[in-house]
mmCIF file as gemmi writes it, N, C-alpha and C atoms, coordinates in Angstrom:
data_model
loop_
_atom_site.group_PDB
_atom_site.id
_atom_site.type_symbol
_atom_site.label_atom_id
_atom_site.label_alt_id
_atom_site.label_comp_id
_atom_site.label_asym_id
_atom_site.label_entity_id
_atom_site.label_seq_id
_atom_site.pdbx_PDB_ins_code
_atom_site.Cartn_x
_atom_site.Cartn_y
_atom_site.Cartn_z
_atom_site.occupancy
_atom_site.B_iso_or_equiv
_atom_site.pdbx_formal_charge
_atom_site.auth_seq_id
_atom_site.auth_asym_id
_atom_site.pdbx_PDB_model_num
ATOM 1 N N . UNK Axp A 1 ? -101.866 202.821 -51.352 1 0 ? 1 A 1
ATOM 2 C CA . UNK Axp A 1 ? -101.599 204.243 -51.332 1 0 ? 1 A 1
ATOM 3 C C . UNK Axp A 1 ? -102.527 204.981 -52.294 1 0 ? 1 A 1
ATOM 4 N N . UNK Axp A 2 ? -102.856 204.343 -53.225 1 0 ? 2 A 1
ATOM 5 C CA . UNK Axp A 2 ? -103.652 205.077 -54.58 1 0 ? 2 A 1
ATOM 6 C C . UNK Axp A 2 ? -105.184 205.06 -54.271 1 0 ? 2 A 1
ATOM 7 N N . UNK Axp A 3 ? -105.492 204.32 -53.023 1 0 ? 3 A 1
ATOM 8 C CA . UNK Axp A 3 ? -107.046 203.714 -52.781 1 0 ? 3 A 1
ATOM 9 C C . UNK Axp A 3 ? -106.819 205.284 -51.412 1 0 ? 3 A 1
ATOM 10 N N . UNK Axp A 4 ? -106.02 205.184 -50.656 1 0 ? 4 A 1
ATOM 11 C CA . UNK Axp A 4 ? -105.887 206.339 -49.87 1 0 ? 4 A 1
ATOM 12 C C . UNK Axp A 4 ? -106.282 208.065 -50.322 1 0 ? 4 A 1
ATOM 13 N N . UNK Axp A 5 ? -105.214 208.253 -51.639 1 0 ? 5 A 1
ATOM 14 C CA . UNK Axp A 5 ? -105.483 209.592 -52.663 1 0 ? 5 A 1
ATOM 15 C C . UNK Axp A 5 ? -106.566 209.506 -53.074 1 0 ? 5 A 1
ATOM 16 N N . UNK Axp A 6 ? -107.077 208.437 -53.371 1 0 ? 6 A 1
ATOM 17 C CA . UNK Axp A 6 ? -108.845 208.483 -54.201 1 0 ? 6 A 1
ATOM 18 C C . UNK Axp A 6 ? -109.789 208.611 -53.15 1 0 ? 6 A 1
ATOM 19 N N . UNK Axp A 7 ? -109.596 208.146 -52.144 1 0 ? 7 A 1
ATOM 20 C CA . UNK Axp A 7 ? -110.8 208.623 -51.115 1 0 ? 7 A 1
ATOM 21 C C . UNK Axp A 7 ? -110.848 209.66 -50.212 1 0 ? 7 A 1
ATOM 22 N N . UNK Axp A 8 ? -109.303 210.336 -49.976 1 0 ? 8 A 1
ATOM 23 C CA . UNK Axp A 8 ? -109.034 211.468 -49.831 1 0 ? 8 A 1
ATOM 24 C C . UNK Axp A 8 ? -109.698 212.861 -50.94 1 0 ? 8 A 1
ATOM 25 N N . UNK Axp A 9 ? -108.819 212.413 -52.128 1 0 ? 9 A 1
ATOM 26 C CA . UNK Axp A 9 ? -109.656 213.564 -53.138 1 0 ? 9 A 1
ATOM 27 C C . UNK Axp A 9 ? -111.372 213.56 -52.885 1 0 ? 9 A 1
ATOM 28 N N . UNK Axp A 10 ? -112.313 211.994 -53.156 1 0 ? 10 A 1
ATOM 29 C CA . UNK Axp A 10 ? -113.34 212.171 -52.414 1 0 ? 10 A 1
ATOM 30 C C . UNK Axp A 10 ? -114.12 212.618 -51.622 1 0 ? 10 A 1
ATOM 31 N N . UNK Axp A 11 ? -113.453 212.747 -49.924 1 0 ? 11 A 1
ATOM 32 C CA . UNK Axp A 11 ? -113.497 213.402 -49.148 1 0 ? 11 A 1
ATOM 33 C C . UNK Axp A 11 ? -113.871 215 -48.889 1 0 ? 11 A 1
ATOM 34 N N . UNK Axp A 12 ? -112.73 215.446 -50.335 1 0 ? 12 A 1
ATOM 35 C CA . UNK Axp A 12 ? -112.922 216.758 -50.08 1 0 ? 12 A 1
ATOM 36 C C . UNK Axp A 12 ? -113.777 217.559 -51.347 1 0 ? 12 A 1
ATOM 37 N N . UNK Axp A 13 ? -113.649 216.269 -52.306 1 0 ? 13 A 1
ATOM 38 C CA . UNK Axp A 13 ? -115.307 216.8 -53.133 1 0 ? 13 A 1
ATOM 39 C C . UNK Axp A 13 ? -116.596 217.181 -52.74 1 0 ? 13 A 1
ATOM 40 N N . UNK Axp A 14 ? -116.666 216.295 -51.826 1 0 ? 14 A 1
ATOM 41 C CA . UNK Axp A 14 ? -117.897 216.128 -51.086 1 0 ? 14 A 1
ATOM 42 C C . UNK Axp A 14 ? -117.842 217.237 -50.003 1 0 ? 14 A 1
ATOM 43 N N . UNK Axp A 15 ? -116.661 217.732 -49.028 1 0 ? 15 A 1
ATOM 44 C CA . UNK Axp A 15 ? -117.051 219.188 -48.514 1 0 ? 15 A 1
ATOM 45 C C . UNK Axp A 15 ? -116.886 220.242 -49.032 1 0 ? 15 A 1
ATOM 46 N N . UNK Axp A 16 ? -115.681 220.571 -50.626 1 0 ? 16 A 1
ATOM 47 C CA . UNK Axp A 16 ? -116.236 221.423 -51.156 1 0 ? 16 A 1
ATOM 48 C C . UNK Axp A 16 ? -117.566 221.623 -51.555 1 0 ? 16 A 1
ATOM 49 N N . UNK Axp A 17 ? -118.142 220.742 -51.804 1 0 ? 17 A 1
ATOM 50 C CA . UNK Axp A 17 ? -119.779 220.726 -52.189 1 0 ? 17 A 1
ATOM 51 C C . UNK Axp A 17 ? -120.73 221.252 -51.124 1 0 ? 17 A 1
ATOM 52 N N . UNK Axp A 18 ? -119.967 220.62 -50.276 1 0 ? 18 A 1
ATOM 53 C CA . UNK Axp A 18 ? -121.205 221.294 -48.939 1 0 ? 18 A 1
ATOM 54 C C . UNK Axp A 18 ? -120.41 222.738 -48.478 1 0 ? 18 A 1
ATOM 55 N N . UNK Axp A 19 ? -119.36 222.893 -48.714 1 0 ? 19 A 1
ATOM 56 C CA . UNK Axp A 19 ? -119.128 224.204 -48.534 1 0 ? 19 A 1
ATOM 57 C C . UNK Axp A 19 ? -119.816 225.257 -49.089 1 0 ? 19 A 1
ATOM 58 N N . UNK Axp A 20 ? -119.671 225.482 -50.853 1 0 ? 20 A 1
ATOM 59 C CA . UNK Axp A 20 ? -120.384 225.8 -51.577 1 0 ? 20 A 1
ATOM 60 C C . UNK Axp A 20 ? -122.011 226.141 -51.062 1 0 ? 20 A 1
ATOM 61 N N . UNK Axp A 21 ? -122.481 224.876 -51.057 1 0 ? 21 A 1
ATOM 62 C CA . UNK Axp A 21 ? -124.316 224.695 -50.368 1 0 ? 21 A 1
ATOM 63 C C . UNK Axp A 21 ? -124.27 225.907 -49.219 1 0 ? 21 A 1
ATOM 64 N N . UNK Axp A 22 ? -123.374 225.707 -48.481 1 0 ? 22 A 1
ATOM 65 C CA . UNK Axp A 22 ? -123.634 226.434 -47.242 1 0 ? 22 A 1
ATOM 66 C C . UNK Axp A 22 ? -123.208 227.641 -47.36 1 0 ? 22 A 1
ATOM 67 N N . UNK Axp A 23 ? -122.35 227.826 -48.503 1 0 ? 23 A 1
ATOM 68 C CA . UNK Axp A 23 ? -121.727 229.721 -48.265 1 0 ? 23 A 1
ATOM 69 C C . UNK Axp A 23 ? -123.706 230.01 -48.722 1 0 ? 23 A 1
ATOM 70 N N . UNK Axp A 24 ? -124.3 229.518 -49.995 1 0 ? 24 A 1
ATOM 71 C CA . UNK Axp A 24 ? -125.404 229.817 -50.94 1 0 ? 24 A 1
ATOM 72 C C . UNK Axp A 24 ? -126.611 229.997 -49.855 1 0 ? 24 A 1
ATOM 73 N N . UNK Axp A 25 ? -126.463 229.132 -48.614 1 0 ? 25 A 1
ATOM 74 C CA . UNK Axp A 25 ? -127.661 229.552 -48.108 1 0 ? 25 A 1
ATOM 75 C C . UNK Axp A 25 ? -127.117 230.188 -46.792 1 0 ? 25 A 1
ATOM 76 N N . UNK Axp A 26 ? -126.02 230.325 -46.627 1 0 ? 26 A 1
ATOM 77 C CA . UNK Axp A 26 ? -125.809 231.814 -45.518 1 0 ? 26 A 1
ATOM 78 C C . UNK Axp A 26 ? -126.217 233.427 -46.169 1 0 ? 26 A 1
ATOM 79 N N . UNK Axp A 27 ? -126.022 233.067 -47.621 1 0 ? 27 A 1
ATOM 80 C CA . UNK Axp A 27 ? -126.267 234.169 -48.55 1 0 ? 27 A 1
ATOM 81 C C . UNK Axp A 27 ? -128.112 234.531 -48.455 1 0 ? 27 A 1
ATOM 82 N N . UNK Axp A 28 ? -128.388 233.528 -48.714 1 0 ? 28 A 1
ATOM 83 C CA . UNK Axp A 28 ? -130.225 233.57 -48.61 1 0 ? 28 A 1
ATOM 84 C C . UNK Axp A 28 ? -129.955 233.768 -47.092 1 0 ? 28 A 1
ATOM 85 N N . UNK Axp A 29 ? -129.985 233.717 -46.414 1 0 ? 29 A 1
ATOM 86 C CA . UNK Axp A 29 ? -130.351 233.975 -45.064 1 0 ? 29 A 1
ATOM 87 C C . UNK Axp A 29 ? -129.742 235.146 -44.893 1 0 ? 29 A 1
ATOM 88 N N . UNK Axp A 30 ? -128.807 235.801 -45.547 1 0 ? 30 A 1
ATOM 89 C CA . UNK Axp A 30 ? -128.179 237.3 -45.003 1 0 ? 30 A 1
ATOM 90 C C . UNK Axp A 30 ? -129.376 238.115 -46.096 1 0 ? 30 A 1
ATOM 91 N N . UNK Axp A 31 ? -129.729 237.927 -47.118 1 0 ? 31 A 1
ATOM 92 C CA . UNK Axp A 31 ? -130.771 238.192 -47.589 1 0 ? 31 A 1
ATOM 93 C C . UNK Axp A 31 ? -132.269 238.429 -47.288 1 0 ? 31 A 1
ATOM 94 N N . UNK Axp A 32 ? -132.627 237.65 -46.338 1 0 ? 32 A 1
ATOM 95 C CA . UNK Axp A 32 ? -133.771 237.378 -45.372 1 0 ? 32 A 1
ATOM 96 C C . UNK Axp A 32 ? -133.435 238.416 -44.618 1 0 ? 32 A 1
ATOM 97 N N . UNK Axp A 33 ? -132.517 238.03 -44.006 1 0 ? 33 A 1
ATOM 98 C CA . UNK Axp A 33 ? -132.334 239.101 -42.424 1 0 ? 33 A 1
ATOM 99 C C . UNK Axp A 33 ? -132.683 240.455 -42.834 1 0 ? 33 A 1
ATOM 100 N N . UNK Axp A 34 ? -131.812 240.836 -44.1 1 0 ? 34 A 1
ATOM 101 C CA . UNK Axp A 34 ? -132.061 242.436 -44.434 1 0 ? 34 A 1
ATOM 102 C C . UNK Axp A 34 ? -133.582 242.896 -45.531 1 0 ? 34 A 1
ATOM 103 N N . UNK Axp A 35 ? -134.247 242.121 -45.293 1 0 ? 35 A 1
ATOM 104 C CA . UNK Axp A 35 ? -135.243 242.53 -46.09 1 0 ? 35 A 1
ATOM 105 C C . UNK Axp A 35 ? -135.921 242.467 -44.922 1 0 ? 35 A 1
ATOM 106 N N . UNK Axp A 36 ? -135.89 241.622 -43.331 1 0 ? 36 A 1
ATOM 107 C CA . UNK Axp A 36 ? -136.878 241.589 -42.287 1 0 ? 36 A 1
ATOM 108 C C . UNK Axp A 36 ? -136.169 242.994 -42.04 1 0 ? 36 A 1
ATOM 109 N N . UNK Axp A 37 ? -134.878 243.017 -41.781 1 0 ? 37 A 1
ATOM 110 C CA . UNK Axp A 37 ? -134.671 244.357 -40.967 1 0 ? 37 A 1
ATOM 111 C C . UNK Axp A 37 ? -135.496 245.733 -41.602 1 0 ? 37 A 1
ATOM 112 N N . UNK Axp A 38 ? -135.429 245.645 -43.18 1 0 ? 38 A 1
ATOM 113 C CA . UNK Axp A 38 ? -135.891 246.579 -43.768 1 0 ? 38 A 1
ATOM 114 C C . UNK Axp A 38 ? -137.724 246.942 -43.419 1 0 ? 38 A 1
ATOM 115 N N . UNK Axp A 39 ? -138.445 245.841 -43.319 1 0 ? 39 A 1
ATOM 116 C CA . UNK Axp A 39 ? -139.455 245.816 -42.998 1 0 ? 39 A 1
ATOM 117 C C . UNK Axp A 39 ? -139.735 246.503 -41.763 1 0 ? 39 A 1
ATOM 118 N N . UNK Axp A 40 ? -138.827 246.189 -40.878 1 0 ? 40 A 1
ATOM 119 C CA . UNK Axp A 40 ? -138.827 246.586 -39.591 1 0 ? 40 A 1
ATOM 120 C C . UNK Axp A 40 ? -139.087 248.003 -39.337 1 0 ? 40 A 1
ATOM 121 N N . UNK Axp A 41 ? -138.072 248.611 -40 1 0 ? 41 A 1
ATOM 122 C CA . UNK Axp A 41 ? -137.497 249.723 -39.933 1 0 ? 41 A 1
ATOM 123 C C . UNK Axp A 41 ? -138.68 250.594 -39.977 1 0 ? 41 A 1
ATOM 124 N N . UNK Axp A 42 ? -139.429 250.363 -41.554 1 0 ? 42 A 1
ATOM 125 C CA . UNK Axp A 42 ? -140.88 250.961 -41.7 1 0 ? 42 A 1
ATOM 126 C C . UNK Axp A 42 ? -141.749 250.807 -41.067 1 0 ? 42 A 1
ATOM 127 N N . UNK Axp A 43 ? -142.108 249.438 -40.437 1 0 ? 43 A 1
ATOM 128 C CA . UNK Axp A 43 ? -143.17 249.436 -39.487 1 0 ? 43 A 1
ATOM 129 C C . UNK Axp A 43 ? -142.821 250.139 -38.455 1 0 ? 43 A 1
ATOM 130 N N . UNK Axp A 44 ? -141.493 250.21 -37.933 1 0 ? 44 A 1
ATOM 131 C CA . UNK Axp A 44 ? -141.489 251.392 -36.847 1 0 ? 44 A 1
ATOM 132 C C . UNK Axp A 44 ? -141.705 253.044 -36.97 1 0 ? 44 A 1
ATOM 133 N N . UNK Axp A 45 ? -141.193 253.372 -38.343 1 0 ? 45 A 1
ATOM 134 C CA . UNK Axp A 45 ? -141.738 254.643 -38.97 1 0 ? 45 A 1
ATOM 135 C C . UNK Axp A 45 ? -143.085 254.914 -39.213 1 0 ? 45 A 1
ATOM 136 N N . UNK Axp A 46 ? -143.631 253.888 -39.661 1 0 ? 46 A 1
ATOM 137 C CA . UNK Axp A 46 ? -145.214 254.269 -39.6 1 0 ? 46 A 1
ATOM 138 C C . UNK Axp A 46 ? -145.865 254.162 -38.607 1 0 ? 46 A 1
ATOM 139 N N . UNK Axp A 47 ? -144.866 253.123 -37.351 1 0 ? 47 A 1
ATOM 140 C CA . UNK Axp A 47 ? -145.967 253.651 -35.794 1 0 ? 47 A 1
ATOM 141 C C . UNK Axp A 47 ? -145.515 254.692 -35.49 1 0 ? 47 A 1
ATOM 142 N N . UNK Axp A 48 ? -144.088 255.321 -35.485 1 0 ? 48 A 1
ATOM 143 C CA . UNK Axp A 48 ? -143.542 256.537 -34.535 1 0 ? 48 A 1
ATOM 144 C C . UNK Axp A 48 ? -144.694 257.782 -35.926 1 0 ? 48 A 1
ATOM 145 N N . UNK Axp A 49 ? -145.061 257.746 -36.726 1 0 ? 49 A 1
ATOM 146 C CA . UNK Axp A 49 ? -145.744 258.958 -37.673 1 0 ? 49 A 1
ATOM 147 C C . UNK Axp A 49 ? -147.398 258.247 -37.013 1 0 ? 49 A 1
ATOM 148 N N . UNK Axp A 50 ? -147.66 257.19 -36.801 1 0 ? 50 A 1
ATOM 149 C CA . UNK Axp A 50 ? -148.977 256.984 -36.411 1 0 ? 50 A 1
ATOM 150 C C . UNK Axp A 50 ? -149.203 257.926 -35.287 1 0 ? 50 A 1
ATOM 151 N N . UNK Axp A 51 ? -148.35 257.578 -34.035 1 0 ? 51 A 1
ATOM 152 C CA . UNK Axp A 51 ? -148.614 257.866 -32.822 1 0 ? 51 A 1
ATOM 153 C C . UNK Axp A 51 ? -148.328 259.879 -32.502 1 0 ? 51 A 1
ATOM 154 N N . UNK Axp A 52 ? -147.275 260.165 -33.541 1 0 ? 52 A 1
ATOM 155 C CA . UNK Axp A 52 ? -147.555 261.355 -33.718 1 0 ? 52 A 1
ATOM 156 C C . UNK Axp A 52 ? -148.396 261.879 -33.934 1 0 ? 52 A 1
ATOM 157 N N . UNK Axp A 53 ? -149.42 261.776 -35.005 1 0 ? 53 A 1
ATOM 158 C CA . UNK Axp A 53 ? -150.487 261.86 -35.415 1 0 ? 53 A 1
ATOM 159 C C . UNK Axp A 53 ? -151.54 262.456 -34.456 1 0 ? 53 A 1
ATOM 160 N N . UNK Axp A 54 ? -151.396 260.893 -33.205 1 0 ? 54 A 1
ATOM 161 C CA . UNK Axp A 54 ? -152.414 261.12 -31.948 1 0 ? 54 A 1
ATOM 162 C C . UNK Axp A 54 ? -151.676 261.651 -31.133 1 0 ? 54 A 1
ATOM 163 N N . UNK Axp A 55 ? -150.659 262.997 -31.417 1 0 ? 55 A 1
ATOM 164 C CA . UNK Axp A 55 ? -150.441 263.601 -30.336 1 0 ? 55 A 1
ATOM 165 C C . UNK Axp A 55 ? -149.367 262.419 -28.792 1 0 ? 55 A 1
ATOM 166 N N . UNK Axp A 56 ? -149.526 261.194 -29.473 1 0 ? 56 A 1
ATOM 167 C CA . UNK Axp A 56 ? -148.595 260.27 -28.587 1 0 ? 56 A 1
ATOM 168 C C . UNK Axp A 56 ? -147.338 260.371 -28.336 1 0 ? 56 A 1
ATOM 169 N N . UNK Axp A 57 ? -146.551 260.966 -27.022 1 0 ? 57 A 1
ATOM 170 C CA . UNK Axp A 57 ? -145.149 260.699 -27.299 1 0 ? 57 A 1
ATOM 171 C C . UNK Axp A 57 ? -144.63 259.415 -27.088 1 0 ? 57 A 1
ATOM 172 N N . UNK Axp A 58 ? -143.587 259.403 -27.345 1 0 ? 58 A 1
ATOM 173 C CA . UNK Axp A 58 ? -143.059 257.755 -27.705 1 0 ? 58 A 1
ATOM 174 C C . UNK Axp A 58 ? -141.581 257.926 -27.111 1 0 ? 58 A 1
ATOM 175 N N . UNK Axp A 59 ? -141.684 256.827 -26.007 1 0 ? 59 A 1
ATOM 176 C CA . UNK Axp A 59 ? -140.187 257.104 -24.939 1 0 ? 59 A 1
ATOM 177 C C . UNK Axp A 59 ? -139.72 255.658 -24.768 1 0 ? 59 A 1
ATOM 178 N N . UNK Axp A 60 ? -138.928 255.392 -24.707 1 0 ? 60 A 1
ATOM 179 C CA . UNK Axp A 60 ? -137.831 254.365 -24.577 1 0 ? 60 A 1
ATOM 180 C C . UNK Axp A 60 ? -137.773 253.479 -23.246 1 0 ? 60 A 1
ATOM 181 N N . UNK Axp A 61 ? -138.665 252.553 -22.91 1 0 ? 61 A 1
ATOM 182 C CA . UNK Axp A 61 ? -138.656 252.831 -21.491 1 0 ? 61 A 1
ATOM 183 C C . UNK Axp A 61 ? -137.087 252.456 -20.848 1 0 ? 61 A 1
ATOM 184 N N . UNK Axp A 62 ? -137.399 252.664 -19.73 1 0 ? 62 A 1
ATOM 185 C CA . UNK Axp A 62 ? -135.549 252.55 -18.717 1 0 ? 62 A 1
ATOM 186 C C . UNK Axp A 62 ? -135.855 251.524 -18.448 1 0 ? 62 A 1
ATOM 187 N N . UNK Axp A 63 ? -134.376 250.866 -18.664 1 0 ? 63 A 1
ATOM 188 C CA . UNK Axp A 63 ? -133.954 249.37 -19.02 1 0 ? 63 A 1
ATOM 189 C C . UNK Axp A 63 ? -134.062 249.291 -17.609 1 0 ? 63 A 1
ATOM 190 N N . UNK Axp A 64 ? -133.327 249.67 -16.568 1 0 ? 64 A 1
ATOM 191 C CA . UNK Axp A 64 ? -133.419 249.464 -14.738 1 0 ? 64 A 1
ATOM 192 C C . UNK Axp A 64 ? -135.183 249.585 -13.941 1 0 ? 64 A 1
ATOM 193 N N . UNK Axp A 65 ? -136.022 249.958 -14.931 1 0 ? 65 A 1
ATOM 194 C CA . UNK Axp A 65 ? -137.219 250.294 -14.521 1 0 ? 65 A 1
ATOM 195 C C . UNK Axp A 65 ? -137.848 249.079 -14.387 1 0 ? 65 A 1
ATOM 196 N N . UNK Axp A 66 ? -138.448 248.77 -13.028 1 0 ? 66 A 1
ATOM 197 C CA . UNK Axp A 66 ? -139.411 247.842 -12.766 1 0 ? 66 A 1
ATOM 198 C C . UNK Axp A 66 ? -140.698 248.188 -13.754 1 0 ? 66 A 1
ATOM 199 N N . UNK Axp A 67 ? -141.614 246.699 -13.971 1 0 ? 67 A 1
ATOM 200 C CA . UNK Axp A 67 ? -142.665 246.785 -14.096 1 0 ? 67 A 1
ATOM 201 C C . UNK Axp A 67 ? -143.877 247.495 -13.071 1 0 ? 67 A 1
ATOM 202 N N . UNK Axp A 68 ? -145.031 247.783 -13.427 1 0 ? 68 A 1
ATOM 203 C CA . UNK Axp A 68 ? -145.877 248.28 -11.887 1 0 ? 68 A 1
ATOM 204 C C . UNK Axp A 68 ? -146.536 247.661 -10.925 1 0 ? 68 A 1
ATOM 205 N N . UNK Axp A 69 ? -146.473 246.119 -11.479 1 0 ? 69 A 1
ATOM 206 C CA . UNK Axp A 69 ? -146.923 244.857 -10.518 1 0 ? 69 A 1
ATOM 207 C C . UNK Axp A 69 ? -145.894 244.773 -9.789 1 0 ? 69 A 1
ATOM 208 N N . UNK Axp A 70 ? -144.401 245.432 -9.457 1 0 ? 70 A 1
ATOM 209 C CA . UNK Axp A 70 ? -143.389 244.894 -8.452 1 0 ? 70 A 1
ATOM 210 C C . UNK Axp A 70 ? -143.722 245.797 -7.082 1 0 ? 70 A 1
Protein backbone atom coordinates (compact mmCIF):
# COMPACT_ATOMS: atom_id res chain seq x y z
CA UNK A 1 0.00 0.00 0.00
CA UNK A 2 2.90 2.49 0.91
CA UNK A 3 4.85 1.47 -2.52
CA UNK A 4 1.24 2.42 -4.18
CA UNK A 5 1.11 6.26 -2.24
CA UNK A 6 4.81 6.72 -3.23
CA UNK A 7 4.37 6.19 -6.82
CA UNK A 8 1.16 7.79 -6.91
CA UNK A 9 2.54 11.05 -5.14
CA UNK A 10 5.31 10.49 -7.98
CA UNK A 11 3.03 10.40 -10.62
CA UNK A 12 1.69 13.59 -9.94
CA UNK A 13 5.06 15.39 -9.30
CA UNK A 14 6.00 14.69 -12.46
CA UNK A 15 2.61 16.23 -14.13
CA UNK A 16 2.56 19.00 -11.91
CA UNK A 17 5.92 19.68 -13.44
CA UNK A 18 4.82 19.34 -16.84
CA UNK A 19 1.86 21.24 -16.09
CA UNK A 20 3.76 24.13 -14.88
CA UNK A 21 6.31 23.70 -18.27
CA UNK A 22 3.30 23.90 -20.31
CA UNK A 23 1.10 26.72 -18.66
CA UNK A 24 5.14 28.76 -19.17
CA UNK A 25 5.22 28.04 -22.73
CA UNK A 26 1.47 28.61 -23.65
CA UNK A 27 2.47 31.96 -22.00
CA UNK A 28 5.53 32.47 -24.54
CA UNK A 29 3.43 31.53 -27.27
CA UNK A 30 0.42 33.91 -26.25
CA UNK A 31 3.30 36.34 -26.19
CA UNK A 32 4.49 35.56 -29.73
CA UNK A 33 1.06 35.62 -31.13
CA UNK A 34 0.55 39.27 -29.86
CA UNK A 35 3.66 40.80 -30.78
CA UNK A 36 3.06 38.95 -34.56
CA UNK A 37 -0.44 40.36 -34.37
CA UNK A 38 1.02 43.70 -33.39
CA UNK A 39 3.40 43.65 -36.25
CA UNK A 40 0.70 42.90 -38.42
CA UNK A 41 -1.41 45.48 -37.64
CA UNK A 42 1.40 48.11 -38.75
CA UNK A 43 2.42 46.51 -41.73
CA UNK A 44 -1.11 46.83 -42.77
CA UNK A 45 -1.16 50.59 -41.75
CA UNK A 46 1.78 51.39 -43.57
CA UNK A 47 0.42 49.61 -46.80
CA UNK A 48 -3.25 51.08 -46.44
CA UNK A 49 -1.00 54.98 -45.88
CA UNK A 50 1.40 53.58 -48.75
CA UNK A 51 -1.27 52.93 -51.24
CA UNK A 52 -3.03 56.10 -50.28
CA UNK A 53 -0.25 57.94 -51.05
CA UNK A 54 -0.54 56.48 -54.80
CA UNK A 55 -3.92 57.57 -54.95
CA UNK A 56 -4.74 53.48 -54.61
CA UNK A 57 -8.06 52.49 -53.30
CA UNK A 58 -7.99 49.48 -51.27
CA UNK A 59 -11.27 47.13 -51.30
CA UNK A 60 -11.92 43.95 -49.67
CA UNK A 61 -12.41 41.64 -52.31
CA UNK A 62 -16.03 39.55 -52.24
CA UNK A 63 -15.57 36.42 -50.58
CA UNK A 64 -18.41 34.76 -53.38
CA UNK A 65 -16.25 36.40 -56.18
CA UNK A 66 -14.64 34.12 -58.65
CA UNK A 67 -11.15 34.51 -59.73
CA UNK A 68 -10.82 35.84 -63.67
CA UNK A 69 -9.36 32.55 -64.98
CA UNK A 70 -13.01 30.90 -64.14
Amino acid sequence: MKEKIIDLETKFSFQEDLLQQLNKEMLLQQRQIDALSLQLRRVREQLSELLAEDGVQHAEPAVDEKPPHY
